[in-house]
C-alpha positions as a LaTeX table, in Angstrom:
\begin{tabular}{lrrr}
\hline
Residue & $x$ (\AA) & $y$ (\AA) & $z$ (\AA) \\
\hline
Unk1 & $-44.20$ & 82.95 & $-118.91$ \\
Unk2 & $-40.78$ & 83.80 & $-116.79$ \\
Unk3 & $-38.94$ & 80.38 & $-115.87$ \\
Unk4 & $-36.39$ & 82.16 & $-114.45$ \\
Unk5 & $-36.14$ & 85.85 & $-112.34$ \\
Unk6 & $-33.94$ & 87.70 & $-110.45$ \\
Unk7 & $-31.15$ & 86.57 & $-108.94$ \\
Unk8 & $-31.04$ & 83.38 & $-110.77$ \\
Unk9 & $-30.89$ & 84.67 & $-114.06$ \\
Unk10 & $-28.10$ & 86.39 & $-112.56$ \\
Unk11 & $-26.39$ & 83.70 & $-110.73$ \\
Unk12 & $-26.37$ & 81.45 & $-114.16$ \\
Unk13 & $-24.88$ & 84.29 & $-116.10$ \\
Unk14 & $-22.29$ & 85.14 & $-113.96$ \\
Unk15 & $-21.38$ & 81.18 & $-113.72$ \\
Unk16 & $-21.48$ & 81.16 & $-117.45$ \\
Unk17 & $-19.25$ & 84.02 & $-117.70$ \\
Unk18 & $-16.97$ & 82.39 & $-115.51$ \\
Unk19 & $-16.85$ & 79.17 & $-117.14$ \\
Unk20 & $-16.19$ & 80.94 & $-120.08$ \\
Unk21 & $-13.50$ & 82.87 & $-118.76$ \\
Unk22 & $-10.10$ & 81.82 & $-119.65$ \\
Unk23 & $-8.27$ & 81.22 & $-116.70$ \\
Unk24 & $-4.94$ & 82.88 & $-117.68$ \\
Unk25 & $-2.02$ & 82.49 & $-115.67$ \\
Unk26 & $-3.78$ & 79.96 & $-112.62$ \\
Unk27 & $-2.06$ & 77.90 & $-111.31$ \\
Unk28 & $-4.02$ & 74.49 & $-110.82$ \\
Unk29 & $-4.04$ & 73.85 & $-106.85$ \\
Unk30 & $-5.87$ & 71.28 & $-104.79$ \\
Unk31 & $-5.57$ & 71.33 & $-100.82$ \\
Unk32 & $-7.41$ & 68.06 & $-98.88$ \\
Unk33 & $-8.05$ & 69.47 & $-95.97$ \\
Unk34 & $-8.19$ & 67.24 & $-92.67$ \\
Unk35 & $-7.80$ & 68.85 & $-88.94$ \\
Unk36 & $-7.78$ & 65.25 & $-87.95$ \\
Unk37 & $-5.22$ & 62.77 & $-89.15$ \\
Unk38 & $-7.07$ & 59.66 & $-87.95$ \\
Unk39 & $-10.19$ & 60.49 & $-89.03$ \\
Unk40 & $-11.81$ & 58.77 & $-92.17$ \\
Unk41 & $-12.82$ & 61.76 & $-94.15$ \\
Unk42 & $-11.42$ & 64.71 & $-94.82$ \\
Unk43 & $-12.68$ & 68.14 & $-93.51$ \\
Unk44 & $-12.93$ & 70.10 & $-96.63$ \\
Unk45 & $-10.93$ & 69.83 & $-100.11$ \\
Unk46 & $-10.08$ & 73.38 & $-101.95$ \\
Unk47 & $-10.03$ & 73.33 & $-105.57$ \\
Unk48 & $-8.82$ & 76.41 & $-106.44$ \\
Unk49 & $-9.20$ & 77.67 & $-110.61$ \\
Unk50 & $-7.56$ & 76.24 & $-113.59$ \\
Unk51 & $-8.05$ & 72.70 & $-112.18$ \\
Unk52 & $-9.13$ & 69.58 & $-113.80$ \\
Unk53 & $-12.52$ & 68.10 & $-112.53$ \\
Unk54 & $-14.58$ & 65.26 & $-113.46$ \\
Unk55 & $-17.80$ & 64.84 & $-111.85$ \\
Unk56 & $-19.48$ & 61.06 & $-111.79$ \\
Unk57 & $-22.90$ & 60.23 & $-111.95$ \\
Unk58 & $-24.09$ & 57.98 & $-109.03$ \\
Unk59 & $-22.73$ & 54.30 & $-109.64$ \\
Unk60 & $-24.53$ & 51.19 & $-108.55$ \\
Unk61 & $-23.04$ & 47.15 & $-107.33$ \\
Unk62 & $-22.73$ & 44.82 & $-109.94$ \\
Unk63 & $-24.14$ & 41.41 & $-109.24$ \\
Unk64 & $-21.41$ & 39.55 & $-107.52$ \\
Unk65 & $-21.62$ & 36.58 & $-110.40$ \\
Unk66 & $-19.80$ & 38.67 & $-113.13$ \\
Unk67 & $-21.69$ & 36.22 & $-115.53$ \\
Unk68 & $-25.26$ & 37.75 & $-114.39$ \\
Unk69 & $-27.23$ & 40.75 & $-115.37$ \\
Unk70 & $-29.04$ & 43.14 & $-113.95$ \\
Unk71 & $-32.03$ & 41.56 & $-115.18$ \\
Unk72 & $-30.84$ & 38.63 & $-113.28$ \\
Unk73 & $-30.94$ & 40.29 & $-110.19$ \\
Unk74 & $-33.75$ & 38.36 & $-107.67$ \\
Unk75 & $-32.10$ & 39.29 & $-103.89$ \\
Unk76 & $-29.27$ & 41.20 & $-101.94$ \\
Unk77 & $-27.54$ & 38.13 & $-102.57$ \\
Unk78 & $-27.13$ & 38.63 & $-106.15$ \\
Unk79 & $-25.77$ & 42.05 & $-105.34$ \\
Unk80 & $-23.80$ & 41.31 & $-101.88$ \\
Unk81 & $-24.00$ & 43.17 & $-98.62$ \\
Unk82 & $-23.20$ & 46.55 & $-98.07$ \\
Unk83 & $-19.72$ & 46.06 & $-97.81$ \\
Unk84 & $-19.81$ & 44.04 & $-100.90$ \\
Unk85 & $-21.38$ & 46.54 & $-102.70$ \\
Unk86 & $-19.43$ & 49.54 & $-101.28$ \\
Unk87 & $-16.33$ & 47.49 & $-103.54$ \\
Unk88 & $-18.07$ & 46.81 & $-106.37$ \\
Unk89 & $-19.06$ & 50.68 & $-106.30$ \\
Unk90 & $-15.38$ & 52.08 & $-105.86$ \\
Unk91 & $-14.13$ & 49.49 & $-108.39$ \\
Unk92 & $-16.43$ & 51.24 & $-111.11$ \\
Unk93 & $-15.64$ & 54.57 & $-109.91$ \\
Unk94 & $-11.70$ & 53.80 & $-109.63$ \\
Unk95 & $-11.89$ & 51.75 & $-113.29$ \\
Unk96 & $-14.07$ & 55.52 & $-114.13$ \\
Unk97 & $-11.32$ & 57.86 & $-112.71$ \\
Unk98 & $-8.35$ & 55.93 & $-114.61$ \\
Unk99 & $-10.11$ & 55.58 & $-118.15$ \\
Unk100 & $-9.85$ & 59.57 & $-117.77$ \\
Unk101 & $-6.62$ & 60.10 & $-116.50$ \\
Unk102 & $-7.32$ & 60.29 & $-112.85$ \\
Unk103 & $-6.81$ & 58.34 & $-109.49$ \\
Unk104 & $-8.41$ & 57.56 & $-106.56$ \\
Unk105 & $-5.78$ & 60.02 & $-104.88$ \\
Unk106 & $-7.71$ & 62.49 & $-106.92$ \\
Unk107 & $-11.14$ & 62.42 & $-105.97$ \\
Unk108 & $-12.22$ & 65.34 & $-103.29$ \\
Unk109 & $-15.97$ & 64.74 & $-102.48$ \\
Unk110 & $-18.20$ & 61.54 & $-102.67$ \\
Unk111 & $-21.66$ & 61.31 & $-101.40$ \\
Unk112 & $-23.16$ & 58.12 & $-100.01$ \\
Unk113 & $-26.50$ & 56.37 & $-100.41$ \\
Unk114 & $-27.60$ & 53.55 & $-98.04$ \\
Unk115 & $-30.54$ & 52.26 & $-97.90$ \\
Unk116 & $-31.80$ & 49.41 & $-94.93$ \\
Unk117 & $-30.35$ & 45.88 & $-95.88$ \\
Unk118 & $-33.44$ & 44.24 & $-95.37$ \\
Unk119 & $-31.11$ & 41.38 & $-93.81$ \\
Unk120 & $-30.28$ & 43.38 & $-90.80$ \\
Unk121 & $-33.70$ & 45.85 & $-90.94$ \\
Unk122 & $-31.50$ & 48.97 & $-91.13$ \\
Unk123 & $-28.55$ & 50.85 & $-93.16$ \\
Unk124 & $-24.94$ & 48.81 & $-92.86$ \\
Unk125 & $-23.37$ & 52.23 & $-91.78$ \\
Unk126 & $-19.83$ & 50.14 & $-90.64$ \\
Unk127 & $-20.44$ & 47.97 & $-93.17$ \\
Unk128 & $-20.46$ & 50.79 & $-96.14$ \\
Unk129 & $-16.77$ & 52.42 & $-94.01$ \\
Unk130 & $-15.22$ & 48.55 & $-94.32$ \\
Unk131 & $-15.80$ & 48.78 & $-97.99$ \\
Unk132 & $-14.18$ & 52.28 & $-98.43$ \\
Unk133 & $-11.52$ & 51.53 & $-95.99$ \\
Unk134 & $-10.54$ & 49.11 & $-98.70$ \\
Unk135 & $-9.34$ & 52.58 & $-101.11$ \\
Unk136 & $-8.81$ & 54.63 & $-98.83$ \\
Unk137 & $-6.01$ & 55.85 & $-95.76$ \\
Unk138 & $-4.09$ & 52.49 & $-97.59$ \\
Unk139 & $-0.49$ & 51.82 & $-98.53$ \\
Unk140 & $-2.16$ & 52.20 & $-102.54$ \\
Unk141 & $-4.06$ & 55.57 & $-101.29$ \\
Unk142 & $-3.29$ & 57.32 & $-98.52$ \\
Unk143 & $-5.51$ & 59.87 & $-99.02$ \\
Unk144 & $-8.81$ & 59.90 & $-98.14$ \\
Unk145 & $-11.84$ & 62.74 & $-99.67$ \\
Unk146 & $-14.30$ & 65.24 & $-98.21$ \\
Unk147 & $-17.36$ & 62.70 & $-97.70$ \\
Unk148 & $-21.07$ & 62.85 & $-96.66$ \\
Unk149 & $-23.82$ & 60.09 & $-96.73$ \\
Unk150 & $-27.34$ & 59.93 & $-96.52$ \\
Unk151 & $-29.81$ & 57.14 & $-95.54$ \\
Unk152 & $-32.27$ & 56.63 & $-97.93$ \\
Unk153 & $-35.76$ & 54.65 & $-98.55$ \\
Unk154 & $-34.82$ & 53.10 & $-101.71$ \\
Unk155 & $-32.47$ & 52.44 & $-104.51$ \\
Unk156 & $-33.12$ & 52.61 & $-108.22$ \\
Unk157 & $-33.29$ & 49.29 & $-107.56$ \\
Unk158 & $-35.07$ & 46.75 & $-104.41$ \\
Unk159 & $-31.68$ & 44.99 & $-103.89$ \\
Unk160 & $-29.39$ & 48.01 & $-104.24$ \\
Unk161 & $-28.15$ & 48.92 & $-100.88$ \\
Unk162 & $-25.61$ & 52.15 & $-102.05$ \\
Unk163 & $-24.86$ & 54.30 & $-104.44$ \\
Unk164 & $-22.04$ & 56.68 & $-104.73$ \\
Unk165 & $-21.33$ & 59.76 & $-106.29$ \\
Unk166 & $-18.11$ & 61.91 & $-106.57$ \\
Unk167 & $-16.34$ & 64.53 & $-107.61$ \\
Unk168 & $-11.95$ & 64.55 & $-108.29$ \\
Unk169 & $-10.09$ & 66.91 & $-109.27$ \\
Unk170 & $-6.27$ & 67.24 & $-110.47$ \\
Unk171 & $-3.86$ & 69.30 & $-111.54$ \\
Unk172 & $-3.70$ & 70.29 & $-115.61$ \\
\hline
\end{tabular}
């Protein structure tokens, strides 16, 4: 049996050969692209070859009480609103970024999970851009990345209300 045919097998090699390709002479370049100054998000980020990327895995709220658990997780409250949340989330990813060498300033593309805070019977939408208004556009960060978010039914938890995943990028 064929997993794979066509032009997959020849998409994967050619991004294998091109991972494996040594990328001579590049010069590392990233360009944040934004057509509106006041606007949130960014239009588009170009990361152009022999750059530096790290790509996180989706990152979940810690319970607000830094003495609790997961497994002592019984409501939202444990966990905080959106907002709350939407902190706790770009806290991990920040404290992620710098273990690694990188910086807020750095990251180029996150994607955004919301589910309905059962509180309010929907997804927090303003209340998930206060939180990242906290890192981003700010005296600390003026930068801001390429961003899209998704409502969603459910969490990998009942009392999770986002998740977040990104990608940054910096020069070598």
């Amino acid at each position: 049996m064929r997993l794979f045919t066509g032009p997959r097998i020849s998409a994967l090699a050619l991004a294998a050969a091109v991972a494996a390709a040594p990328f001579a002479s590049a010069q590392a370049q990233v360009t944040k692209i934004q057509s509106n100054p006041q606007a949130l998000i960014l239009d588009a980020a170009d990361v152009k070859a022999g750059t530096d990327i790290i790509f996180l895995s989706g990152q979940l709220a810690s319970p607000v009480d830094p003495k609790k658990t997961f497994a002592d997780v019984k409501s939202v409250d444990d966990l905080g609103d959106t907002k709350t949340q939407t902190i706790s989330v770009l806290t991990k990813i920040k404290a992620l970024l710098e273990a690694r060498g990188y910086t807020m300033a750095d990251l180029v593309k996150l994607t955004l999970f919301v589910a309905a805070d059962p509180k309010l019977g929907h997804m927090d939408f303003a209340g998930a851009n206060e939180g990242f208004k906290q890192f981003f556009k700010t005296a600390d960060n003026p930068t801001t990345v390429a961003r899209s978010t998704f409502q969603v039914a459910a969490l990998a938890g009942p009392y999770f209300l986002i998740e977040i995943e990104g990608i940054a990028a910096k020069k070598k």
